[in-house]
Every structure is written in C-alpha cells, then in structure tokens.
C-alpha positions in Angstrom: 0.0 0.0 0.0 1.6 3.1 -1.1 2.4 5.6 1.7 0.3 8.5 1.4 -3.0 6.1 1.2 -2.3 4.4 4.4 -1.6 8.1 6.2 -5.1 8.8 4.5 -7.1 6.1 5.7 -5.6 6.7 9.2 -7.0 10.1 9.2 -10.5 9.2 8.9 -9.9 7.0 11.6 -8.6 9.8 13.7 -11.4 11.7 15.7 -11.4 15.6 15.5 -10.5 16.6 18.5 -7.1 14.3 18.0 -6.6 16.2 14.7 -7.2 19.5 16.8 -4.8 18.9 19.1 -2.4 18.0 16.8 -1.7 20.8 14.9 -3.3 24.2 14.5 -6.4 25.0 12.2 -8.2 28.3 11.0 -10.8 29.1 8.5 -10.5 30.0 5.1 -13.2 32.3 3.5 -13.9 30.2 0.1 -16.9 31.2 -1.7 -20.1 32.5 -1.4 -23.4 30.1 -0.8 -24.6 31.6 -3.7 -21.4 30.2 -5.7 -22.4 26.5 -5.0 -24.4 24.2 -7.0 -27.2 22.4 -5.0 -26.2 18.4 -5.2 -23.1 19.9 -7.1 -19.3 20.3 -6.1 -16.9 23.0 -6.8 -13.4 22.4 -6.7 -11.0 24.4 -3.7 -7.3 24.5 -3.5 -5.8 26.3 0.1 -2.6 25.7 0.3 -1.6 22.2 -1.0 -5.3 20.8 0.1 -7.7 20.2 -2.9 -10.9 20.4 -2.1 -14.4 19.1 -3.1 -16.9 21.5 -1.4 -21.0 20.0 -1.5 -24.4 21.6 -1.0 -26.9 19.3 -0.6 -30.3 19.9 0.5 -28.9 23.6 2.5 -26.6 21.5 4.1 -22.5 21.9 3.1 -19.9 19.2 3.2 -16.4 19.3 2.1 -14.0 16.5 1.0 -10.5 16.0 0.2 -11.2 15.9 -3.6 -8.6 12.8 -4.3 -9.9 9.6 -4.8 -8.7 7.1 -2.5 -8.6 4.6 -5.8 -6.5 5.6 -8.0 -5.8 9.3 -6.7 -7.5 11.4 -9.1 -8.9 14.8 -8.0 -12.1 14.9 -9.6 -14.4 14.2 -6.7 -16.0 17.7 -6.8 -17.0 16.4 -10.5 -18.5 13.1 -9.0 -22.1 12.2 -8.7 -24.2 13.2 -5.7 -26.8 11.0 -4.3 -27.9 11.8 -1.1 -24.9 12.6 1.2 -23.0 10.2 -0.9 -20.4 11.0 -4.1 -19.6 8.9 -6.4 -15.8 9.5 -8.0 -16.5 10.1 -11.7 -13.1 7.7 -13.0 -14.3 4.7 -11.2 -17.3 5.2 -9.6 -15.9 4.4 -5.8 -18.7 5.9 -3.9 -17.6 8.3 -0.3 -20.0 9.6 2.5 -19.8 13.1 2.5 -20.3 13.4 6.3 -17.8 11.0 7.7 -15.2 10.8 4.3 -15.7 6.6 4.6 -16.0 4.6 1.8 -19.5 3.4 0.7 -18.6 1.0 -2.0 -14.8 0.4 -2.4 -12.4 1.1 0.2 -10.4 3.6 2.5 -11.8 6.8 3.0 -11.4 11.0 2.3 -10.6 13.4 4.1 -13.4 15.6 5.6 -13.1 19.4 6.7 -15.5 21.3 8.8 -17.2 23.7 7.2 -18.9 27.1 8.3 -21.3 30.0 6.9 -21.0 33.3 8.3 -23.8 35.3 6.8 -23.8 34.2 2.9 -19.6 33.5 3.4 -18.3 29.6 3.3 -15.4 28.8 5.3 -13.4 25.9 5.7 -11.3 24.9 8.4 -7.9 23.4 7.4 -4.3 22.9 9.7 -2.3 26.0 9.5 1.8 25.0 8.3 3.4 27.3 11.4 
C-alpha cells in the first residue's frame, strides 16, 4: 500500500479533537453560498489541500477531492446521491459526512465547514 494512502485512511480513523490537538487549524473564507451548486461540487485548493466542497439539500460538506482509488482529484466532479459522491473515474462511492467509503475502500478526508452570513469557510491545519 503506497504511503500516502495508508496516512489517508488513518485520518479518517482519527477523531477531530485528536486532529485539533495535533496541529493548528483556522478558517479559510472560500466562496459564497450563492457560488455552489445544490447536489453539485466545486473544486478548492488552500494551500496544498484540494478540495471538493458540497451543497446538498442547504446543508455543506467538504472532502479532500482525491480519490482514495486511483488518486484522481475529480471528486467535486463526482455524482451526488444523497450525502454520498460517487468518484467520476471509477465510480468508488464516499459519505460526504464522515469521508468513509460506501462502495470500495479507504476513505477521504473531511473538513469542517462554516457559513458566516452568505460567506463559506473551511477549516484546514495552519503550516506554522
């Protein structure tokens, strides 16, 4: 198993507070509500992250946008059934609330997400 999968999969295993603790975080201003699609991504980058940020029924989710498969960022392209996305390549399908795998394996990447008046943000570890 190639390196950066297994450090991926052991991040979904970690709980927040762990991930907290570990490092810094802060939110990024990212778009507007108004910018996102309902069921639709749209595709972030802060920093070195890539992001796939959701709005589905009101309710906003974002990803790490690289498929655990084959590590193709296209998840923000993906599918969106419920809370679920379905990777466009290969059609691995991930929750977007917890970042687990639905069909396939492994697991995303999950960022909290706020909205401050019409303003998205997204929390990600600050490189000190």
């Amino acid at each position: 198993m190639p390196i950066a999968a297994n450090r991926q999969r052991h991040r979904c295993r970690e709980s927040f507070a762990a991930r907290l603790a570990r490092m810094p975080a802060e939110f990024i201003k990212v778009v507007r509500v108004s910018d996102l699609p309902e069921r639709g991504g749209k595709f972030i980058r802060i920093g070195d992250d890539e992001i796939a940020l959701f709005r589905v029924d009101g309710k906003l989710f974002a990803i790490n946008n690289v498929c655990a498969h084959q590590h193709i960022s296209a998840l923000h392209q993906g599918i969106v059934s419920g809370v679920n996305v379905t990777c466009p390549m290969h059609g691995w399908t991930y929750s977007l609330e917890t970042g687990k795998a639905v069909s396939g394996s492994g697991c995303v990447k999950t960022y909290p997400v706020k909205v401050v008046g019409e303003n998205v943000f997204i929390e990600v570890e600050r490189a000190d």
